[in-house]
N, C-alpha and C positions, 0 to 999 in steps of 0.2 A: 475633384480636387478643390479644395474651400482658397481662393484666392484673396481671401482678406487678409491683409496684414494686422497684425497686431499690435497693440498700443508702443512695444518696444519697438519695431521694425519701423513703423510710423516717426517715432524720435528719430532712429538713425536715419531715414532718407531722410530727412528736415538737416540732421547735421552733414551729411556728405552734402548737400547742397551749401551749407550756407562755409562750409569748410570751400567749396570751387568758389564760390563769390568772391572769399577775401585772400584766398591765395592763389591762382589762376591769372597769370598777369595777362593783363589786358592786351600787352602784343599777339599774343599768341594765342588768345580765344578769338580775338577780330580776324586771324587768319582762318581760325577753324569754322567761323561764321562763311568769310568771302572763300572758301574752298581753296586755297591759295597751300603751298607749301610748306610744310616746318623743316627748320634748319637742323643740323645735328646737337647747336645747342638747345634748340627749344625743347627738343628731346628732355637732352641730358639734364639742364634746368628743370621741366618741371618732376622728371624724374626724384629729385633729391629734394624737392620739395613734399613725396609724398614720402620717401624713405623716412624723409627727417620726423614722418608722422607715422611712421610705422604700417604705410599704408601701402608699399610701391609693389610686395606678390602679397597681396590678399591672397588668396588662392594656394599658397605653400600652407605644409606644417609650420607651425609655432614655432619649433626649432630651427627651422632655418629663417625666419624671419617671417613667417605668413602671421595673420591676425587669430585665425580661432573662429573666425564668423560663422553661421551657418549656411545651408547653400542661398535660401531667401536675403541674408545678408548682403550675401557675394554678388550674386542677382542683381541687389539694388543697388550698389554702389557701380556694376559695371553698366549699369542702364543712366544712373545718375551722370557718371561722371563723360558717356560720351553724348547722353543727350543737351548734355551742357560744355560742348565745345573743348574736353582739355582733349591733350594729345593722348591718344592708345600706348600704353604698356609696349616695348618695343618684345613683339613676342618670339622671336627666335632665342632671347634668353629666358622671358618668363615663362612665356607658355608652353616651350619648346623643351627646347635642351635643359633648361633647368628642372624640369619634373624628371626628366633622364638621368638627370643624374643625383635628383636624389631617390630618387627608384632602385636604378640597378648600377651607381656608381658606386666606387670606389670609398673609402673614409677619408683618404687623401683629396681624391677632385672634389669629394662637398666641401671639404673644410678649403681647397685652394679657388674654388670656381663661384660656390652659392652667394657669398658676401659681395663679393665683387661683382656680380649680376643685378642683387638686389638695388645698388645707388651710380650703376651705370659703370663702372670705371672700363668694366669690358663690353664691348658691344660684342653682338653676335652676328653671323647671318647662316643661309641654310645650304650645305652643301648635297641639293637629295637630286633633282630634274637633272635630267641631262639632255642633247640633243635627238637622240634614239629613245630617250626614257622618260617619258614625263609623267601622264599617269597611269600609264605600266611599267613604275617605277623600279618592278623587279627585275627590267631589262639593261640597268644598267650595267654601265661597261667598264668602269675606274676599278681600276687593281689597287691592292695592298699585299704586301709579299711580303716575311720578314729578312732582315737581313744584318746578324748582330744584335748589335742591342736598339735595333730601330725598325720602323715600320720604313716601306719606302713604298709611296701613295703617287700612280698614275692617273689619269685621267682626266675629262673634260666634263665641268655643271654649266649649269647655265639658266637663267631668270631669276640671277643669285641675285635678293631683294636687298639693298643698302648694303652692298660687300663693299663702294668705296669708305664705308666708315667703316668696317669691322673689323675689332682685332682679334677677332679668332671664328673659325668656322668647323662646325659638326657637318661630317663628312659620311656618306656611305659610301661603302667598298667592296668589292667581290674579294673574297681570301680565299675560296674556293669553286673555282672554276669547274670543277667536276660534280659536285650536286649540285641538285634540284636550285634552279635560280632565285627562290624564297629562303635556301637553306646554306647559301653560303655567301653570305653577307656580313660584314663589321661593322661598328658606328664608334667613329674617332671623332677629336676635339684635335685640332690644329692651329695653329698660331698663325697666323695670316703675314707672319714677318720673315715664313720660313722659305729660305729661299728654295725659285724652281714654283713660285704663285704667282700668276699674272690675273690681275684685273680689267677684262676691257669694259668700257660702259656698252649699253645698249639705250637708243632711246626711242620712247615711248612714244605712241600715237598721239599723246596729250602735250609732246616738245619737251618732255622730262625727261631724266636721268635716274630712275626708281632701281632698275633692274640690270644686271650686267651680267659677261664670261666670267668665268674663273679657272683658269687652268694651272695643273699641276702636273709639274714635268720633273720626276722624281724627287718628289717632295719627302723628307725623312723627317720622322716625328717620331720622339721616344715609346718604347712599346709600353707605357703606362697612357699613351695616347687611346689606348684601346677603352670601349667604354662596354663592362660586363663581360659575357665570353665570348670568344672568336666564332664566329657566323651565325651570330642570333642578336647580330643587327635589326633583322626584318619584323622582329619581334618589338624588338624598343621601336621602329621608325612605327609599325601599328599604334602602338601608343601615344607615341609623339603625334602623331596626326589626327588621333581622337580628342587632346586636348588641343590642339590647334582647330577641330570642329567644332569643338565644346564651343569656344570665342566667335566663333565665322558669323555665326546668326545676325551679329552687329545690331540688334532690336533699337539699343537707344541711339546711333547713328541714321537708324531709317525715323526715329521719330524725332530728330533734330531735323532733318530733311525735311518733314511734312511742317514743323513748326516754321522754318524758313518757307518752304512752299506755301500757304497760307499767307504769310505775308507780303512776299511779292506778288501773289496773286490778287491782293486787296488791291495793289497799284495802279490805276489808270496808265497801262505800259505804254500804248498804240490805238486808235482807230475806235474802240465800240468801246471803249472804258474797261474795269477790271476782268480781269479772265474772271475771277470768283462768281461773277454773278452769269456765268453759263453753267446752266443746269447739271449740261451734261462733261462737262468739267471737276461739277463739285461730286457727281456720282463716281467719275473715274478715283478721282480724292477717298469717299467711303470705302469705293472697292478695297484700296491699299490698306487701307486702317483697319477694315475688318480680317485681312492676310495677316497683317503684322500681329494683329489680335491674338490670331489662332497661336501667331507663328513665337509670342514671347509665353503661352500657357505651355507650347509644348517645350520650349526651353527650360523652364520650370522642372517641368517634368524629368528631363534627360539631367537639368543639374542633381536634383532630389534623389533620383536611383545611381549616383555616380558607381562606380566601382571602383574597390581596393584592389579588387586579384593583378590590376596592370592589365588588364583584357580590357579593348575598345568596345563605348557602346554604340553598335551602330545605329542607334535611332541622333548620334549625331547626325547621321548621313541624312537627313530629314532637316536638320537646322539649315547644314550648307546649301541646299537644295532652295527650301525655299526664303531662307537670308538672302543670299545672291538674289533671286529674282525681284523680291522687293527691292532692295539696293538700287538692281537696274531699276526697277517701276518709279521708285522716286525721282531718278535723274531726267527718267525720261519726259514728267513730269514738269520737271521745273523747265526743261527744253521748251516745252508747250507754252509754258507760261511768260518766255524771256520772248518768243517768235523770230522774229528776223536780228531780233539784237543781239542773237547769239551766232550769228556769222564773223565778226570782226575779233576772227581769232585768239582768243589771248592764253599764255601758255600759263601754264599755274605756280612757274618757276621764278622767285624773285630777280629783280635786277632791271625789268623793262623798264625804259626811259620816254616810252611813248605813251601819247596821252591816251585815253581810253574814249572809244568811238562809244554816243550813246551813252548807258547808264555805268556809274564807275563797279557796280555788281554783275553787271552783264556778262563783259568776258569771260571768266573762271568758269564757265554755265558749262558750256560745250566742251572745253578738256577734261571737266568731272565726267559729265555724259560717254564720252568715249574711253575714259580712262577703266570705267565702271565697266565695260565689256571684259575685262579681265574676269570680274568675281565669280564666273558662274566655271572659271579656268582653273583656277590656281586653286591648291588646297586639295587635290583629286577634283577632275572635271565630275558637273554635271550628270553627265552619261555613267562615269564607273558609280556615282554614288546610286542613281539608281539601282543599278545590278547589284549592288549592296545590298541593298534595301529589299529587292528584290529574293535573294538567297536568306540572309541574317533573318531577316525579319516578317516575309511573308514564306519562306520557304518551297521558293520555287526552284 
């Protein structure tokens, strides 16, 4: 595969760069430097400032609002824009539900859902994990039954990611309780204002608030709530979950990581002066860089052969695998490099009024570190993507 860009590709990363320089406001890139938390406006803000450029689903059809780029474009802008500190695409609408339904919605939900995705006005979040179903997610157990002119939606999610902001959540259901548990499943859009929703928080090892319950205790949602045909949900959620692998790889977040690694590691932190100048330091450093290497050719790769048919390709399941584990390796990294200074806890949640013990960079070190034990979780663990990988693509 000839990985040279070409003289046009070359302009466009130069402008997606110098497009973050001068609009990327600086609150909110110094957060994504100091690992620290975005608010729901920082969101929604820079959101509309990429809409206003026609840039916020790269990734769609032209008719719904996407660019037209090619996959090498796409690539480059999504490596630009997180290796350069802005906020990620909030993806339960873009990369999620909004390919759902312009796949196998409705003409009604694109024309009432896609606009309104593209510059935020609806937030999303994901109604798929449950307590008994996480990533054998075909064990869930949330009913949908009809009744009238309505769905009426039971059951309990939960690791629902930013459900205190959403106002609406895509939901999987069992509608048929008598086949095969792949084959009777729905995927509904819900209004998150409908009553018989309860939101509790859950909070996180890092002292955040990211992930919460969500319960639905006869929740009634019109039966145009339904998205495609009744129990071939399981079909959209393979979908949905392959472009939510597509994105997992996170390459330019691991290589904003090494860029910040790198630089604190120059620092005379403690005691023998800069980590950097230990040998065997800087070798763990190349280790990572020659993973992320392999690991943004083969993103390449899976973006390049995408598929139209709406069938997942599972050499995502190769991205999640080894994304995640660089992800952790950089955290784990920068832990090495912060040493003891990264004891005096600090939560990554704004609002602390206490001073910072040590370097004012320090704290955030340790709640990223631990927060990072999620990635190798969420999204299908680790373990089913190998068995993926394993059947799909070595054919065992």
């Amino acid at each position: 595969m000839d990985l040279r860009l070409t003289e046009e590709e070359v302009a466009f990363r130069a402008e997606v760069r110098a497009f973050l320089r001068d609009n990327l406001p600086a609150s909110i890139r110094e957060k994504g430097i100091a690992g620290r938390k975005l608010t729901k406006d920082d969101y929604v803000r820079w959101t509309r400032i990429l809409a206003d450029k026609g840039w916020a689903v790269p990734f769609w059809p032209k008719q719904w609002g996407g660019t037209g780029w090619s996959p090498v474009k796409q690539s480059i802008f999504l490596d630009e824009t997180q290796r350069g500190n802005a906020p990620e695409a909030i993806a339960f609408g873009v990369s999620m539900v909004g390919p759902v339904i312009y796949t196998f919605g409705s003409q009604a939900q694109k024309e009432r859902f896609l606009p309104r995705i593209v510059d935020l006005r609806d937030w999303w979040c994901q109604g798929f994990s449950e307590p008994g179903a996480g990533s054998d997610l075909a064990s869930l157990r949330t009913s949908a039954r009809r009744d009238g002119d309505s769905w009426v939606i039971s059951g309990q999610k939960t690791w629902t990611t930013m459900a205190q902001y959403a106002d609406w959540i895509f939901v999987l259901a069992r509608t048929n309780p008598q086949a095969k548990k792949q084959e009777g499943i729905s995927f509904f859009l819900v209004d998150m204002k409908t009553p018989g929703i309860t939101v509790r928080p859950i909070q996180t090892i890092d002292g955040g608030h990211e992930v919460n319950e969500v319960f639905l205790d006869e929740v009634r949602a019109p039966l145009d709530a339904l998205v495609g045909e009744e129990n071939k949900g399981w079909d959209y959620a393979k979908f949905l979950l392959a472009n939510e692998r597509n994105g997992i790889a996170r390459v330019g977040i691991s290589k904003a990581r090494l860029d910040r690694l790198r630089e604190l590691a120059a620092l005379p932190i403690y005691g023998s002066g800069p980590k950097i100048d230990d040998p065997f330091f800087r070798a763990k450093i190349a280790a990572v860089e020659v993973e992320l290497k392999a690991l943004e050719m083969t993103q390449m790769r899976v973006i390049s052969n995408r598929r139209n048919d709406g069938k997942p390709d599972p050499a995502s399941s190769v991205l999640k695998i080894k994304g995640s584990e660089i992800q952790q390796a950089t955290t784990e990294l920068l832990m090495e490099v912060v040493g003891p200074y990264a004891l005096p806890y600090e939560t990554t949640e704004d609002g602390s009024n206490e001073p910072p013990v040590g370097f004012d960079w320090s704290g955030p070190l340790a709640p990223t570190y631990f927060n990072n034990r999620k990635v190798t979780i969420y999204g299908g663990s680790n373990e089913i993507q190998r068995g993926i990988i394993a059947k799909a693509i070595l054919g065992l």
